[in-house]
C-alpha positions in Angstrom: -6.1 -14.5 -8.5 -4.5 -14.9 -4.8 -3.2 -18.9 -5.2 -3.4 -21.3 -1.4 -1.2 -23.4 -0.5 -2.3 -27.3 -0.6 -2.9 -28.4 3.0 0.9 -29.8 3.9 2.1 -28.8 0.6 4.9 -26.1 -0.2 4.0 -21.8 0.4 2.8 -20.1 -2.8 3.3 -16.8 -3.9 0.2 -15.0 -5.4 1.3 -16.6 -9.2 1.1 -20.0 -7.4 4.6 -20.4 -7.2 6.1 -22.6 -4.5 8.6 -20.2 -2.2 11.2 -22.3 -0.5 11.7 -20.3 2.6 13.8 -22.6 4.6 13.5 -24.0 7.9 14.4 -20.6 10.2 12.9 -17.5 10.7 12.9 -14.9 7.7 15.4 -12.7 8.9 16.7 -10.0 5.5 14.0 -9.1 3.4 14.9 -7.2 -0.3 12.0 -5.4 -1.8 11.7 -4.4 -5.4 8.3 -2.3 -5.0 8.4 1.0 -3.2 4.9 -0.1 -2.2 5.9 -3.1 -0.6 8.9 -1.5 0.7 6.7 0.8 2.9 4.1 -2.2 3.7 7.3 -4.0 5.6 9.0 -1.2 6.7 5.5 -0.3 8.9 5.4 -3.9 10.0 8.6 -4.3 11.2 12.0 -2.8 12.4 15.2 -4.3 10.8 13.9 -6.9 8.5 14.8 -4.8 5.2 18.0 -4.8 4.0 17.5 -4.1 0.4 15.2 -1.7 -1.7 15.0 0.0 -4.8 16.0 3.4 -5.9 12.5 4.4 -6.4 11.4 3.5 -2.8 10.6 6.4 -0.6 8.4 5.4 2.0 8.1 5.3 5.3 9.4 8.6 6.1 13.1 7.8 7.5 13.9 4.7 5.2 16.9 7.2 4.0 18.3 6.4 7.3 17.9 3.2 7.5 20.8 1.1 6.9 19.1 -0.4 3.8 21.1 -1.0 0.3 19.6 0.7 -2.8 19.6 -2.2 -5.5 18.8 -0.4 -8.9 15.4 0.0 -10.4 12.4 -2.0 -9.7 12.7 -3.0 -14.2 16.7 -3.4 -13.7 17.7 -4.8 -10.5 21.3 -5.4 -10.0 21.4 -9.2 -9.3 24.6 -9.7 -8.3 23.9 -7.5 -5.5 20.8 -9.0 -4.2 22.2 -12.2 -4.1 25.2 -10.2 -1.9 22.8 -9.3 0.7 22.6 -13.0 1.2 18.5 -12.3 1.6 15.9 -14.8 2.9 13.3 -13.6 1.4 12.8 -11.0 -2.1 9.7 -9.7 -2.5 8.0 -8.5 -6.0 5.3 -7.9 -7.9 3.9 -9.4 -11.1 3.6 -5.9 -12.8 6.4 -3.9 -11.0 8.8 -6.5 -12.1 10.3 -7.8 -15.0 10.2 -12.1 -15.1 13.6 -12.2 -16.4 15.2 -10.6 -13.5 12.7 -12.4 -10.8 13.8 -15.9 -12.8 17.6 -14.9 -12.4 17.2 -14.2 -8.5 15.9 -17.5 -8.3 18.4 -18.8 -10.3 20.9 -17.3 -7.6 19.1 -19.6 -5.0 16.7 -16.6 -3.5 13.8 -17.1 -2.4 10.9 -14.7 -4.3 7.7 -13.9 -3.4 5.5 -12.2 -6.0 2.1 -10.5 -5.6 -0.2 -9.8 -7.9 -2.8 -7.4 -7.5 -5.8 -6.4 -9.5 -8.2 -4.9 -6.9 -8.7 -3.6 -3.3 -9.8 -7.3 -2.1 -7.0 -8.8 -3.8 -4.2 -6.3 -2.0 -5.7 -6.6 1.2 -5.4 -10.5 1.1 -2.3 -10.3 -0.4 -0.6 -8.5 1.7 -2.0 -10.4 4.8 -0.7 -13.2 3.3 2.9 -11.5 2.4 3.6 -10.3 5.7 2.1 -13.5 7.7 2.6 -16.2 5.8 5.6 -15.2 4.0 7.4 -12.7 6.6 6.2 -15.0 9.7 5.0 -11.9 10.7 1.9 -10.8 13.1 -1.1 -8.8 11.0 -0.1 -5.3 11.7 -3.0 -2.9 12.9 -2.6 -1.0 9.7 -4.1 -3.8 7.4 -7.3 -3.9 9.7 -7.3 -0.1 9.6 -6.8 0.1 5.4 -10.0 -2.0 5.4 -11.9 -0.5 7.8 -11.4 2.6 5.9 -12.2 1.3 2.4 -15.6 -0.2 3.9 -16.9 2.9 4.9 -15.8 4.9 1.6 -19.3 6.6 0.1 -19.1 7.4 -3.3 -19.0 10.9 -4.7 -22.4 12.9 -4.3 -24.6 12.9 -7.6 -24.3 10.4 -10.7 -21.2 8.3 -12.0 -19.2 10.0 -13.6 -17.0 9.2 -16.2 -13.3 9.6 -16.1 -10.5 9.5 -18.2 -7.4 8.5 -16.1 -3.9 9.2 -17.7 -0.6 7.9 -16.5 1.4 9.0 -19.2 1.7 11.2 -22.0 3.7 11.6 -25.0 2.3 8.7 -25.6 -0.9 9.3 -23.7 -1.8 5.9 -21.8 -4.8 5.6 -19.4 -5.8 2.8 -16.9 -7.8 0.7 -19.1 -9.2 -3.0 -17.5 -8.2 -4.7 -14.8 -6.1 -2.5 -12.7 -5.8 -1.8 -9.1 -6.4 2.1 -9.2 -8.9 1.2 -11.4 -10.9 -0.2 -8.8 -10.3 2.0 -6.3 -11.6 5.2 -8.2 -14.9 2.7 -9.0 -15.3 2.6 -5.0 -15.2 6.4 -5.3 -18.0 6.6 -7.7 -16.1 7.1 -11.1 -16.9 5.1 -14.6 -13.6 4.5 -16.4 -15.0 4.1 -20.1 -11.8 3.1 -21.2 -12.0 0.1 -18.7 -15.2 -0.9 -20.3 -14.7 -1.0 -23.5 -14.6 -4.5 -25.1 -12.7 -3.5 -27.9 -9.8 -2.2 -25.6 -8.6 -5.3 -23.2 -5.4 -4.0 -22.8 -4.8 -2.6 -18.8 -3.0 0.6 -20.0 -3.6 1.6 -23.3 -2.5 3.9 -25.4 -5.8 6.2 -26.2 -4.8 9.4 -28.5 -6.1 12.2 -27.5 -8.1 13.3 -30.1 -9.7 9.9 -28.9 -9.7 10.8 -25.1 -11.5 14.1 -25.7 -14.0 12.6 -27.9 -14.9 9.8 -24.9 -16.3 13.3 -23.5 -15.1 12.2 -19.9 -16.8 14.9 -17.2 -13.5 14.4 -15.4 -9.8 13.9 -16.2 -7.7 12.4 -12.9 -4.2 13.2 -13.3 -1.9 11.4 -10.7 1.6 12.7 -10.0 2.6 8.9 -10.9 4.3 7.5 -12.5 4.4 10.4 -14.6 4.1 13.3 -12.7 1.0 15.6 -13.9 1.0 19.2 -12.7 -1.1 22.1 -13.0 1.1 23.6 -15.9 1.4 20.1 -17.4 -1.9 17.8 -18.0 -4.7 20.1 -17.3 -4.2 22.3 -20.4 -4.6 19.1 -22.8 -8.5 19.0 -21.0 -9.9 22.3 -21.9 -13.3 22.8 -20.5 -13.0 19.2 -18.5 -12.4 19.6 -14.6 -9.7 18.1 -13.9 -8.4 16.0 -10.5 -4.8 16.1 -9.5 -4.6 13.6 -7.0 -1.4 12.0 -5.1 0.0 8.7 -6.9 0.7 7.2 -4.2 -2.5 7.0 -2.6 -3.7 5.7 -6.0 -1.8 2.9 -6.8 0.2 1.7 -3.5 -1.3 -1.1 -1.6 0.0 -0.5 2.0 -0.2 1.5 5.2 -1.1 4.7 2.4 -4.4 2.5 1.9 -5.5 3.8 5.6 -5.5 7.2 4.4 -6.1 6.9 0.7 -9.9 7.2 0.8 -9.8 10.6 2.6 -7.3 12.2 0.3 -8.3 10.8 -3.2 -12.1 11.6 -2.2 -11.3 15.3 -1.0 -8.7 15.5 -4.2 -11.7 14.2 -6.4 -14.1 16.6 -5.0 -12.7 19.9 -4.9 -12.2 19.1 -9.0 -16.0 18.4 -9.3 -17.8 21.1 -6.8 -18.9 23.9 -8.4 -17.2 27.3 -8.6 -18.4 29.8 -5.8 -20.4 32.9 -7.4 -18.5 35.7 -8.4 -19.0 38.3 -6.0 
């Protein structure tokens, strides 16, 4: 859960730990999740100065005089710290403790999020930008939840769903996970996410197991592994499958604004029925 800030005591980072931010205004920002990359980058001009290799959003950030920094699991540290940032930001899942713990043993400032759920990002990130950016809420939060409010689930019953993210070993989103809750707002059961006997948040489900769950839809994300049409589908046989964009899966940021549109079109078109043969 989202931690406050005592009244008059130290900022907080989602984990509850304090984030000492100086006395000036948060001027260099590094960010070690594309997601949060993009969420910054939308908000405002200048204020990133590092990013990972895998961040690719906004469109432009190429150009952008921002320093690539390694991998969001093995950040080069040294480098950080020689970006001399006021601020790296990180998140409790995309990011390993041992490297957040050495940024901080550096002297950086980090602020990590943690984020289980669509109410959680939202918060989150308010709290990120505002709070830990000094920045005004950008139009784009409002608009992410003004579009997830009006979301309508898909047409007919729940229906179960079998959601990989990886194969060889096939993984699936099991409890407590942010796309998780999204596709619930979409009207899809995730049996693997209520079973008792399976707490972990991905686990790994063979697939002699997955096809007995007897799912009436497979989702295959392009992310983090990238499922095809020649690679995922095949492994379903008889089982509609949904390849729908990563991105607008798991990313909490400005793609939030547009996510229901696309994942509800991406969902449906796997779930209508065929046209009759002429």
């Amino acid at each position: 859960m989202t931690s406050l800030p005592a009244p008059g005591g130290p900022v907080v980072d989602d984990l509850g730990a304090a984030v000492p931010l100086g006395t000036g205004p948060v001027r260099r920002v590094v960010s070690l999740v594309p997601s949060l990359t993009e969420a910054l980058a939308a908000t405002a001009d200048g204020l990133l100065v590092g990013a990972t290799d895998w961040c690719s959003h906004p469109a432009g950030l190429a150009d952008l005089p921002v320093a690539r920094i390694g991998g969001t699991k093995n950040p080069d540290v040294a480098r950080i710290a020689a970006l001399a940032p006021d601020l790296v930001i990180a998140n409790d899942e995309e990011n390993r403790r041992p490297d957040l713990d050495a940024l901080r043993a550096a002297g950086l400032p980090v602020w990590v999020t943690d984020i289980r759920t669509l109410d959680q990002a939202l918060h989150s990130l308010d709290r990120l930008l505002t709070v830990g950016c000094g920045l005004p809420r950008p139009p784009w939060l409002d608009a992410a939840g003004a579009a997830w409010a009006e979301v309508r689930p898909l047409s007919g019953e729940a229906r179960r769903a079998v959601v990989p993210i990886w194969r060889r070993p096939w993984m699936v989103l099991g409890h407590d996970t942010f796309a998780g809750d999204l596709l619930r707002r979409l009207g899809l059961r995730l049996p693997h996410a209520e079973d008792p006997s399976r707490p972990e948040r991905y686990p790994a489900v063979p697939l002699p197991e997955l096809l007995a769950a007897r799912p009436d839809l497979v989702v295959l994300p392009d992310e983090p592994y990238r499922f095809t049409a020649d690679d995922g589908p095949e492994a379903f046989p008889g089982i509609p499958s949904a390849l729908v964009s990563g991105r607008h899966l798991t990313w909490y940021g400005p793609s939030l604004v547009e996510a229901p549109t696309v994942l509800a079109d991406q969902l449906a078109r796997a779930v209508q029925p065929a046209p009759p043969a002429a």
